[in-house]
C-alpha positions as CSV (number, residue, x, y, z in Angstrom):
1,X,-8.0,23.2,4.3
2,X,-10.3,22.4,6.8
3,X,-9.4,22.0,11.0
4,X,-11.0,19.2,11.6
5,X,-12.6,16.2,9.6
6,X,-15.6,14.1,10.7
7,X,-15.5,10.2,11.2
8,X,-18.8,8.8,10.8
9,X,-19.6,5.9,13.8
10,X,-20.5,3.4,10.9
11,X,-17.2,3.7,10.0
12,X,-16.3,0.9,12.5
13,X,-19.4,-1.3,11.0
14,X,-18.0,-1.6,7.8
15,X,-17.4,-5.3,7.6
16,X,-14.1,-4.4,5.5
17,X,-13.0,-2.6,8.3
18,X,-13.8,-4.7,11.0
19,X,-13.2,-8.3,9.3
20,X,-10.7,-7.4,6.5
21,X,-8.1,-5.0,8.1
22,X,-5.4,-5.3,10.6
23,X,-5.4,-2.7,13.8
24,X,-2.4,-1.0,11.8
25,X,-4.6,-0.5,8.4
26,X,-7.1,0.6,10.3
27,X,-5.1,3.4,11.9
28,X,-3.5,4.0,8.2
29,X,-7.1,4.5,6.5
30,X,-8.1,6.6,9.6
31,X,-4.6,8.9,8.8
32,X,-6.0,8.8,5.0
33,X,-9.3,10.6,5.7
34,X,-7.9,13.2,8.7
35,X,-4.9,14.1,8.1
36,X,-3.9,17.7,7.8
37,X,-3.4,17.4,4.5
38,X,-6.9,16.2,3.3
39,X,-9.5,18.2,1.3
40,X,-12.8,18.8,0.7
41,X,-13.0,16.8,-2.3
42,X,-11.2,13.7,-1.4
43,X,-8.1,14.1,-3.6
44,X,-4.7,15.5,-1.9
45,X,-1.3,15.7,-2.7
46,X,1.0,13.6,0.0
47,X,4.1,12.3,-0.3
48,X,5.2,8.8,1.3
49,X,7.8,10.0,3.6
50,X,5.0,12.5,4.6
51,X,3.2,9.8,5.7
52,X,5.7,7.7,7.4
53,X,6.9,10.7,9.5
54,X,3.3,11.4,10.8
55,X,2.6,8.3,11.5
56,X,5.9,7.1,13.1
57,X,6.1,3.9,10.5
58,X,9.4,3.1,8.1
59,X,8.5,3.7,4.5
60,X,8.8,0.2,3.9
61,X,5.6,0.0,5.9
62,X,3.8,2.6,4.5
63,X,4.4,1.5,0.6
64,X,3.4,-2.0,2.1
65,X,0.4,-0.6,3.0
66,X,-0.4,1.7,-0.1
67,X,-0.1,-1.4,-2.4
68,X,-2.5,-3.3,-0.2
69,X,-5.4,-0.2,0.0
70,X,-5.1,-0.1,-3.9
71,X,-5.0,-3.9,-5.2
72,X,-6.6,-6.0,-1.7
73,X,-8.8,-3.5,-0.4
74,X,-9.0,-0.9,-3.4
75,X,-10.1,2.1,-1.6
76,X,-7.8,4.6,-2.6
77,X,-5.7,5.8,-5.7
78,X,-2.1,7.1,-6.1
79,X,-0.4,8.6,-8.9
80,X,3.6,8.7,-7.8
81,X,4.1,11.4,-10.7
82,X,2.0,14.2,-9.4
83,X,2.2,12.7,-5.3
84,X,-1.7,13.1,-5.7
85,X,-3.7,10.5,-3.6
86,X,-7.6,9.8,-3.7
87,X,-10.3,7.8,-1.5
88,X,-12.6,6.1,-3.0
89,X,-15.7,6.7,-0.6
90,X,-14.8,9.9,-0.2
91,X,-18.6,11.7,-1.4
92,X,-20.6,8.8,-0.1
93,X,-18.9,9.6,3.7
94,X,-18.7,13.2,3.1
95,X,-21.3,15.4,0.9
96,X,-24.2,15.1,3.0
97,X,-25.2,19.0,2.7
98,X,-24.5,21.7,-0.7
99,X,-24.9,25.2,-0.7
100,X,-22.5,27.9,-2.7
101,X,-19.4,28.0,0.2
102,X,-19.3,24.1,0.4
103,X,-19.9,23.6,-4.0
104,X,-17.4,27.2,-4.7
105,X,-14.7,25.4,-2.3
106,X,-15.1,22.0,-4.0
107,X,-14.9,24.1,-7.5
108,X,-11.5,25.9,-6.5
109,X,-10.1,22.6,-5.0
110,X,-11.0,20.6,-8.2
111,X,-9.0,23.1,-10.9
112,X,-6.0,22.2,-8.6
113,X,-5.9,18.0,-9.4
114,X,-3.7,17.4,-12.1
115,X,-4.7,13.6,-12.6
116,X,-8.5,13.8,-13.9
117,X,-8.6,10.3,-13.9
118,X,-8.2,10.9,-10.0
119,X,-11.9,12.8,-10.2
120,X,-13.8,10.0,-11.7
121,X,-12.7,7.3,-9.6
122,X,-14.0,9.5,-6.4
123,X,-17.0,10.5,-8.6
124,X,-18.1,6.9,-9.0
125,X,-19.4,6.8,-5.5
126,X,-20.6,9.9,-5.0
127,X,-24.5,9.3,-5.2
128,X,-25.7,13.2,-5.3
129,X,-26.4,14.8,-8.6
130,X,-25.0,18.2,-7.5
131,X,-22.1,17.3,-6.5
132,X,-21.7,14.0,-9.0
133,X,-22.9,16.6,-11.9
134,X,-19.6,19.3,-10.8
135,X,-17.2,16.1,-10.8
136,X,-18.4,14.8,-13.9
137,X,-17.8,18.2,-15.7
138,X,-14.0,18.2,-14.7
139,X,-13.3,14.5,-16.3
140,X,-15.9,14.8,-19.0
141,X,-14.0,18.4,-20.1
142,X,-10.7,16.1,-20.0
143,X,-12.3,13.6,-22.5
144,X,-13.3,16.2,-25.0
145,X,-9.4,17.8,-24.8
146,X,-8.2,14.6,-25.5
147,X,-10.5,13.7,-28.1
148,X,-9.7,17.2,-29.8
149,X,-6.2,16.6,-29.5
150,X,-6.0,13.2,-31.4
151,X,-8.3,15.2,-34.5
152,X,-5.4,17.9,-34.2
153,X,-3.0,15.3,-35.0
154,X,-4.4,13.3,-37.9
155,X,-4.9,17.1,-39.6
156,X,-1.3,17.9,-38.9
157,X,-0.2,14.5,-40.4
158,X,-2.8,15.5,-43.6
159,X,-0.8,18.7,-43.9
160,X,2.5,17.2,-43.7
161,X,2.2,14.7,-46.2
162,X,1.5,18.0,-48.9
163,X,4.9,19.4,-48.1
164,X,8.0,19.9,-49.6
165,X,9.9,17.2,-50.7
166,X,13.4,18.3,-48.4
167,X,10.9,17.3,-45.2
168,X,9.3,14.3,-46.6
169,X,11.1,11.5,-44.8
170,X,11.1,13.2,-41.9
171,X,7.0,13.1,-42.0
172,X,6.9,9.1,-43.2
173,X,8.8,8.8,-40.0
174,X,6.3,10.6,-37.8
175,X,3.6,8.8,-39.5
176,X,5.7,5.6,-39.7
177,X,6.1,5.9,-35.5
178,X,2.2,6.8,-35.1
179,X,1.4,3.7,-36.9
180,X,3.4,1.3,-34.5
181,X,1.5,3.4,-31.6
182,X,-1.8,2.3,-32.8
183,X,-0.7,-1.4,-33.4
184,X,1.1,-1.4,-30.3
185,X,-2.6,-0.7,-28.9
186,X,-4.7,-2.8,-31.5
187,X,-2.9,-5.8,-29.4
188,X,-3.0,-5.1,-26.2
189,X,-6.6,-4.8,-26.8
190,X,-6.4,-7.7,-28.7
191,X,-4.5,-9.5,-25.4
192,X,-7.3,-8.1,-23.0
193,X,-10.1,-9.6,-25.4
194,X,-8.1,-12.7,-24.7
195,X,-8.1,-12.7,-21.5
196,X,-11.8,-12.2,-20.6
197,X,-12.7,-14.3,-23.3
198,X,-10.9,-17.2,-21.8
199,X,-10.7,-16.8,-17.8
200,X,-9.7,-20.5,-17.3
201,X,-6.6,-20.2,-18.8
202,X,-5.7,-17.4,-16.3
203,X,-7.1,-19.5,-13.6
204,X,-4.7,-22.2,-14.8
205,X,-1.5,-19.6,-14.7
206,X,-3.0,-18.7,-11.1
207,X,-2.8,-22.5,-10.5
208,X,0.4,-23.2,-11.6
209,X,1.8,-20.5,-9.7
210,X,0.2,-22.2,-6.8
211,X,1.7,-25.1,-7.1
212,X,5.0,-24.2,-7.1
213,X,4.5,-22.4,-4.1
214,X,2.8,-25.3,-2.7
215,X,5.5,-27.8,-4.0
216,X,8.5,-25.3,-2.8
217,X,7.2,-25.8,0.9
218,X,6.7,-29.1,1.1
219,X,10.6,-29.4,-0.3
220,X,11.6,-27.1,2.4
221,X,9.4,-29.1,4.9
222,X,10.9,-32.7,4.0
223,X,14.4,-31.7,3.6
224,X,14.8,-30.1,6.8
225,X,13.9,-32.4,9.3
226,X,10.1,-31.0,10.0
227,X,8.7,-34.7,9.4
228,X,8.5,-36.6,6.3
229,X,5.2,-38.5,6.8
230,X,3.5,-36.0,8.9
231,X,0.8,-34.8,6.2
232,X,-1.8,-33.7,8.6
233,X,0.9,-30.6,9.8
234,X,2.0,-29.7,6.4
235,X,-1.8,-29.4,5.1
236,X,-2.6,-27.0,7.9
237,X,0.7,-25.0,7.2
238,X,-0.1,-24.4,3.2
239,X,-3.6,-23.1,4.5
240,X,-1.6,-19.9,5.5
241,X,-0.7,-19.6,1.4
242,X,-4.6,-18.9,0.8
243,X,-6.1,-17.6,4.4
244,X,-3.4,-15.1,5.7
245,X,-2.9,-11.7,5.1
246,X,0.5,-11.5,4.1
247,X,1.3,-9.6,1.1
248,X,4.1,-13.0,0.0
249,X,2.7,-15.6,1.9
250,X,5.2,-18.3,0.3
251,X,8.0,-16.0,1.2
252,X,7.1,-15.2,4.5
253,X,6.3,-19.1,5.6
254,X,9.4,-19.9,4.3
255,X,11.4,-17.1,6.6
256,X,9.4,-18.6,9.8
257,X,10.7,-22.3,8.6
258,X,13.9,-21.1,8.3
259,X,13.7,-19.6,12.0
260,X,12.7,-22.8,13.5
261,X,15.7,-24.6,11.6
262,X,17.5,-22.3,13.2
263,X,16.4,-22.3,16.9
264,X,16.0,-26.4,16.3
265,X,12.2,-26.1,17.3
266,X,11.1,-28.0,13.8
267,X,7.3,-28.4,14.7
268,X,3.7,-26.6,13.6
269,X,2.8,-24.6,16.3
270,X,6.0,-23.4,16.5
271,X,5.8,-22.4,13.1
272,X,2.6,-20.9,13.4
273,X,3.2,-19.1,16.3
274,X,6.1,-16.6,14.5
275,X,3.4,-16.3,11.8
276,X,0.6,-15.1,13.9
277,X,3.2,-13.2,15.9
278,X,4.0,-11.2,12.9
279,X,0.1,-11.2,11.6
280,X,-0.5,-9.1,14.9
281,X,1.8,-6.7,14.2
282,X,1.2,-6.4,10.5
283,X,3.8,-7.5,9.1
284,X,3.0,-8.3,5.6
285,X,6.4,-8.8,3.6
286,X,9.8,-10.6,4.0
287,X,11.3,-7.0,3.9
288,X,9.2,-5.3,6.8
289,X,10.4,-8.7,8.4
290,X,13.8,-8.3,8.3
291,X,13.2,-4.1,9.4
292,X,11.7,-5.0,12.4
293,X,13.8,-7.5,13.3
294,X,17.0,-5.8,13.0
295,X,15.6,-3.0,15.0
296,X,14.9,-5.9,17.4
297,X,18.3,-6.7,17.5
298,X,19.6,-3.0,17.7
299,X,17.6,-2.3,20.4
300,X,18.8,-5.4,22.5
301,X,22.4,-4.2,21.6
302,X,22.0,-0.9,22.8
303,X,20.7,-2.1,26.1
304,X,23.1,-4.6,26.8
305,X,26.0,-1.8,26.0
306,X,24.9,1.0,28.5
307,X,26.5,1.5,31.6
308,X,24.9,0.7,34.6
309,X,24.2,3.8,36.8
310,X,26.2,3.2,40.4
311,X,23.1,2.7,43.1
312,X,25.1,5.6,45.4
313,X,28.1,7.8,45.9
314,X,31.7,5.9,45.9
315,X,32.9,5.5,50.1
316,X,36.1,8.0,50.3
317,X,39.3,5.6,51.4
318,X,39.8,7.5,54.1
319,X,36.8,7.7,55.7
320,X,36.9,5.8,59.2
321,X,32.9,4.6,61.1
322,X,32.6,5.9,64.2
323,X,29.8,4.5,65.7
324,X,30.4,6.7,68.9
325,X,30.7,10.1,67.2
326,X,28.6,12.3,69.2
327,X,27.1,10.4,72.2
328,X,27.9,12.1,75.5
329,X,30.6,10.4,77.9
């Protein structure tokens, strides 16, 4: 494990980092490539409460932002079975200089990754043949396992079928099971063909889903007082459902209509003000929502509940003023 990792300056030139990414993801992808528990070869094991308690955030947050560096920004890779986590430009950013200590520690550090597929996606960017070359024989050596496994099998089903006859229904069921297996796959590829043979009917699922959303809105806008012939605000609030970063952008306009109903302030800017508000501090789902709010509220509780300190010490009954006490007579 090294002490420190470097951070190249063209990091913040990256026009997903500097157009795309909210200051919080950007302080989440710099955790990703410096954190203690990084490695030479750009694949770790982490878990998610690791990464919450380093970086002060609810897991809420964090798996919010883990699903939106693997489908939005798709820059890194996590398998939850083996906790092992990998960035995508890891080789372009760091393997700038070989040698035998830098390619032996990259050797010992690959045997350790349990999820191959985890090597070729960080191979895919790295542009050096040495070190692309040492990648490519960890997956490719996966491959030919695999392969070599599936020929194992087919021999072994080949042998059974010669046996006795006591075992012989046993065997029609193992070959019975391996048969639905390969139909089971026959149509998935067959769906996948499907699909990129005819894109406009996805686009037209994609459209319909759309709509709903779109049509949901407007119900919620008309019903509850917002303004039934004001078109001009509603058009400018469903452009949130297409340019905004939330993660449930139908889900999180309703919540911030369903504030303003209930502070009776039923107008746009009012409306887009809780939306920006919660843009700013990344606040991507209906459930981090809620989190931060009732911490909100906690917090006011707590404040309102302590006692107030007293300014001094409490005036014995007793005690008499003497304004005269120790002037000469």
């Amino acid at each position: 494990m090294a002490k420190y990792r470097m951070v190249q300056t063209e990091f913040w030139r990256n026009p997903v980092v500097s157009e795309e990414m909210t200051p919080k993801e950007k302080y989440f992808y710099l955790y990703l490539i410096t954190n203690p528990y990084t490695t030479q070869i750009g694949i770790y094991k982490i878990t998610k409460k690791q990464m919450a308690f380093d970086m002060g955030y609810s897991l809420a947050s964090i798996e919010s932002l883990m699903e939106r560096f693997i489908h939005h920004h798709k820059l890194i890779r996590y398998n939850p079975e083996t906790r092992e986590l990998a960035i995508k430009n890891w080789g372009e950013d760091n393997f700038h200089r070989g040698g035998k200590p830098v390619m032996d520690c990259i050797l010992s550090e690959l045997k350790k990754v349990e999820d191959p597929s985890l090597i070729q996606y960080v191979a895919e960017t790295i542009h050096k043949q040495e070190f692309s070359s040492l990648y490519e024989s960890f997956y490719k050596q996966e491959e030919l396992v695999e392969s070599k496994d599936d020929r194992d099998e087919e021999s072994e089903d080949g042998d059974l079928l010669e046996g006795d006859d006591d075992t012989l229904s046993c065997r029609s069921t193992i070959r019975g099971q391996k048969e639905k297996e390969k139909e089971k796959e026959k149509q998935q590829q067959v769906f996948n063909l499907n699909i990129e043979s005819n894109p406009d009917k996805v686009n037209l699922y994609q459209d319909d889903v759309k709509r709903a959303d779109v049509q949901e809105i407007i119900e919620f806008w008309d019903k509850n007082g917002f303004g039934f012939s004001n078109m001009n605000s509603k058009q400018q609030l469903l452009g949130w459902l297409d340019d905004s970063s939330f993660l449930q952008p139908k889900a999180v306009i309703l919540k911030a209509m369903e504030i303003a109903c209930a502070n009776n302030r039923r107008r746009l800017n009012y409306i887009v003000g809780i939306l920006k508000n919660w843009e700013n501090e990344s606040l991507l789902t209906v459930k981090e929502i809620d989190y931060y709010q009732e911490n909100q509220r906690s917090e006011t509780k707590s404040k309102i509940s302590a006692p107030s300190c007293p300014a001094g010490r409490a005036i014995p009954g007793e005690f008499v003023l003497d304004l005269t006490a120790g002037e000469e007579t």
